[in-house]
C-alpha positions, 0 to 999 in steps of 0.5 A, a space after each residue: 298871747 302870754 307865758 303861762 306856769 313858769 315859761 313851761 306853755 306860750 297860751 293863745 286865746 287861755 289855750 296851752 298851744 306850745 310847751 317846753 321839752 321839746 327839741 327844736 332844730 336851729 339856724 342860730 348862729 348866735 347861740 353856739 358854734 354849731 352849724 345847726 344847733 339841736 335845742 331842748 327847749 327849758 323855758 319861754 322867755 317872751 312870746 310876741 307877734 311881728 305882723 302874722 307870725 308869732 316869735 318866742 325866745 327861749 331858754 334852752 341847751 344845744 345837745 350836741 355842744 352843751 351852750 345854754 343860753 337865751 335865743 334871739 327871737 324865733 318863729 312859732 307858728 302863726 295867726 290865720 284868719 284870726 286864729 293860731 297855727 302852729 308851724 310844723 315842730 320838725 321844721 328848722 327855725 331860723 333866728 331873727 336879730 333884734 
């Protein structure tokens, strides 16, 4: 599992499964002052696995406020039955503190 082209895809198994440009619904607090943040994803940061669940923290802009920042780590997707299962993109994804 790594970062590939500049934090544009997190690569799993050297197959692209999660790219950047996408608009993620966050439960953040500790990014901005919104309720639910609505977050364009720009880069990844890091990508790590806490037991079965794989976590990314990233670099993006709310587009309701205008914060830009680097997120505490937040939940991808998944390691079943040794392969990579990616959560539904429509999800909220909650942060976890370091």
């Amino acid at each position: 599992m790594r970062v590939l082209d500049d934090g544009a895809w997190i690569s799993v198994d050297d197959h692209r499964e999660v790219r950047v440009s996408e608009l993620w619904r966050l439960d953040a607090p500790g990014f901005c002052g919104c309720d639910m943040a609505d977050l364009v994803v720009e880069n990844f940061q890091e990508v790590g696995v806490d037991g079965a669940r794989v976590e990314t923290r990233v670099h993006g802009q709310c587009i309701a406020c205008g914060e830009t920042g680097v997120t505490d780590w937040l939940p991808v997707g998944r390691v079943r039955g040794g392969e990579f299962v990616e959560y539904d993109r429509s999800c909220v994804r909650r942060t976890r503190r370091e």
